[in-house]
C-alpha positions in Angstrom: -35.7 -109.4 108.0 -36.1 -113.3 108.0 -35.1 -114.8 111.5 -32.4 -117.3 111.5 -33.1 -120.3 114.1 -29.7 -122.2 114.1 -29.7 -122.8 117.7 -31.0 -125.6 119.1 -29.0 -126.4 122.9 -31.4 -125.9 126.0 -31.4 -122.5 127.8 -30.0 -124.1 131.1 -27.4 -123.7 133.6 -26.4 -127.1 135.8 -27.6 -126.8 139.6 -24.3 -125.9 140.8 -23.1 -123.5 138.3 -26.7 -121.9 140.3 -25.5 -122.3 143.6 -22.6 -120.6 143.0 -23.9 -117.6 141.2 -26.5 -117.8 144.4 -23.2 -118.2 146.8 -21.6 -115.2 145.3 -24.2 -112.8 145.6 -25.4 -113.8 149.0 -21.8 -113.5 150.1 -21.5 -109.4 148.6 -25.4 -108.8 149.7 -24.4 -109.5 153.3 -21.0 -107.5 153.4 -20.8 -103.8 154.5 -20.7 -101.5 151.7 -22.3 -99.6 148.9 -25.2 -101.1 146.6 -23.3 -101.4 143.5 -20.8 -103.6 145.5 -23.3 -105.6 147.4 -24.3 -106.8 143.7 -21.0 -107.4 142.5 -19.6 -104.2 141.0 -15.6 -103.0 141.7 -17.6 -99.5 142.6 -20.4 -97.3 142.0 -18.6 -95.5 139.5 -18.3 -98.1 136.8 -22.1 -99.5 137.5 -23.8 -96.1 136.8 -21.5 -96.1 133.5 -23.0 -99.4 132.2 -26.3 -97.6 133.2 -25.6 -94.4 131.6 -24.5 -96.5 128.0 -28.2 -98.6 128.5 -30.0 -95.8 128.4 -29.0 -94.6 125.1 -30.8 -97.2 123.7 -33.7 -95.4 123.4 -36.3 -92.1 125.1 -37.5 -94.5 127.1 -40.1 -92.5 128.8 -43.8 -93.7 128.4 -42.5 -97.6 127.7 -42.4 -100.6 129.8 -38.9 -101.5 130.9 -38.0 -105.4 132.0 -34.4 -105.0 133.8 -33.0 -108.6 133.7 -30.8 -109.3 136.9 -31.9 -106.2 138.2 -29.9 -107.1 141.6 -31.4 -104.7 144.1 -32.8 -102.4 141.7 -30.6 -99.6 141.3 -30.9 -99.2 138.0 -35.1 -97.6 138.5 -33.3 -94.6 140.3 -30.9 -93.9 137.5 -33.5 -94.0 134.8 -36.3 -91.9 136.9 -33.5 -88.9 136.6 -33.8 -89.1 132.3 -37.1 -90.3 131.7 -41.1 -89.5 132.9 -43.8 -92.0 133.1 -42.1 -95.6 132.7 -43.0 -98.6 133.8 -40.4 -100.7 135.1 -40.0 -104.2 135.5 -36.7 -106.3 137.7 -36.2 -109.5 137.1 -33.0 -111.5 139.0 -32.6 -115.2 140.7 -31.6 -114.5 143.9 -34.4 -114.1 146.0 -33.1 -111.7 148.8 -32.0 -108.9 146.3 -35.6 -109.3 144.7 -37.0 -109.0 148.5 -34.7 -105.9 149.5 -35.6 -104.2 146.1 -39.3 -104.5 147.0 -38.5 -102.8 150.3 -36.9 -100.6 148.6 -39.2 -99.1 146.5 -42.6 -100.8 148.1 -44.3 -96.7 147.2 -42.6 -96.6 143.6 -45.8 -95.8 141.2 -45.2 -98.7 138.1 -42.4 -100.5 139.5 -42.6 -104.3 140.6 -39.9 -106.9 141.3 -39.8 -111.5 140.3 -37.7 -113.4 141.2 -37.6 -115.9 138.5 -34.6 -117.2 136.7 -34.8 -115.7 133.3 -32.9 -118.3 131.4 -35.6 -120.7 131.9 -39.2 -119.1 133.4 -41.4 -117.7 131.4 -41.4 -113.8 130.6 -43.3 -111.1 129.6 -43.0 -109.1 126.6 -42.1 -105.7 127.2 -40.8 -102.8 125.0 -37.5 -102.5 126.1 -35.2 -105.3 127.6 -32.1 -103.9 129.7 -29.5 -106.3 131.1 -26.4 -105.1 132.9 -23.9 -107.7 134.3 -26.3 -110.7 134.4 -24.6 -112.6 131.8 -21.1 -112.7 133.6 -21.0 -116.1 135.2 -19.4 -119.3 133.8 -21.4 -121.7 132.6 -20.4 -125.2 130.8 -23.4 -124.4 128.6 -21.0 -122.4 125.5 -24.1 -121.6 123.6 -26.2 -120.3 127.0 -25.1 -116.6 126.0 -26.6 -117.0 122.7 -29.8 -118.6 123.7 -30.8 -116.1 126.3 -29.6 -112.9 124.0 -32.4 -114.7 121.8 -35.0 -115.4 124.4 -34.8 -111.8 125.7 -34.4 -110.4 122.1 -38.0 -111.5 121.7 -39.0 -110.0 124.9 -38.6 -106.4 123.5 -41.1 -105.5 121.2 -38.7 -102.7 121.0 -35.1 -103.6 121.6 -32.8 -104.5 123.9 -30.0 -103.6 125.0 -26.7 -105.9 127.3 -23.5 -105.9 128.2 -20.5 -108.2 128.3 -17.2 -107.7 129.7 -14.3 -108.1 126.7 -11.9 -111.2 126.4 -9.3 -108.8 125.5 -9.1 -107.1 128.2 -10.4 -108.8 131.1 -9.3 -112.6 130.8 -12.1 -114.8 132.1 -11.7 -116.6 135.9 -13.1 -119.5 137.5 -16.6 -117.6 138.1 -16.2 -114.5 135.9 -17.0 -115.3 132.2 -15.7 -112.4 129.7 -16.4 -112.8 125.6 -15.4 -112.3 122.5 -17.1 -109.2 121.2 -17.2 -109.7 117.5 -18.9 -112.8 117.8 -21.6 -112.0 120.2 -21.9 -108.7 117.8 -22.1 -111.2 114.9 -24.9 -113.4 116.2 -26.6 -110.1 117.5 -26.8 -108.9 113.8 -28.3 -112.1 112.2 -31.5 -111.8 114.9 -32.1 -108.0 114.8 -33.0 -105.8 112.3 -30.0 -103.4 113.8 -27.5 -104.2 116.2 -24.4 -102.2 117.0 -22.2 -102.2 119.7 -20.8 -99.5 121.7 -16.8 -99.4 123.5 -14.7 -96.7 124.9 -17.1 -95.9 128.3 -15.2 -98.7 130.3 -11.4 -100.4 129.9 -13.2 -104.2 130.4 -16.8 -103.5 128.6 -18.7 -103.6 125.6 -22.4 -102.8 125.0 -24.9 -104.2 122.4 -28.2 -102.8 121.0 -30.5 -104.5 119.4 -33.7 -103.4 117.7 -36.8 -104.8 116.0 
């Protein structure tokens, strides 16, 4: 399938739409309560749902995983209970989630942690590409979504695999950005080869898969 180029904005963010995302998660990382809430999740509950929706993408045992906003890393302990042998990869921008997560699993065989901001550093090409919540921040940038859905498209050698929270449900906020799902699903499917989109697991979300 020919690829369609029709984007052409910069993949940035301004410096203070960083410093809040920054802000935010410094703010949850240092309050008293579970993981899933420390990286901004209502509960644990509906985190390891967007998990358990990833991981059909794919048997993902035996391939190299890149988690993109990976947080502090609790999505490597969700996937070691499906699949053997995988190497995984966490990518997120805020540097004390990236240094608790290498705490965390400092003895975990295959697993290493960047902080890097993925919308603009350079990154690896892995088979599978897993994003969960990292694209939920306003931005003045309209077509940032769609550039990075690109970049990290070409990460996979595989496919990947994001999720959004839905306009029609969950009206966006000052610092929560929620989308229309037909058109992210409709730019997905002029990239990939296949791309479909799966609803029902959560009231607010919606899931997209891509594949080469």
């Amino acid at each position: 399938m020919a690829r369609t180029n029709f984007v052409t904005t910069p993949i940035r963010m301004n410096v203070i739409e960083k410093a809040n995302i920054l802000y935010h998660h410094r703010q949850w990382l240092q309050q008293e309560q579970t993981d899933a809430q420390r990286v901004g999740w209502v509960d644990e509950r509906s985190q390891q749902e967007r998990f358990n929706v990833l991981a059909t993408i794919a048997d993902l045992s035996d391939q190299v995983i890149m988690d993109v906003g990976c947080g502090l890393g609790d999505l490597k302990p969700f996937l070691d209970k499906q699949f053997q042998h995988f190497v995984y990869l966490g990518i997120d921008l805020v540097p004390e989630y990236i240094q608790a997560a290498k705490q965390r699993f400092e003895h975990e065989k295959d697993t290493s942690f960047i902080n890097a901001d993925f919308t603009t550093d350079g990154l690896p090409e892995v088979d599978y590409v897993l994003a969960s919540g990292s694209f939920s921040y306003q931005t003045d940038n309209k077509m940032l979504i769609y550039l990075v859905i690109e970049k990290l498209y070409d990460c996979a050698r595989k496919g990947f695999a994001f999720n959004l929270l839905n306009e029609e449900t969950y009206p966006s906020t000052e610092v929560i950005k929620s989308y229309n799902k037909y058109e992210v699903l409709g730019y997905c499917l002029r990239l990939a080869n296949r791309a479909e989109m799966k609803m029902g697991y959560l009231e607010n979300d919606f899931t997209i898969m891509m594949y080469k």
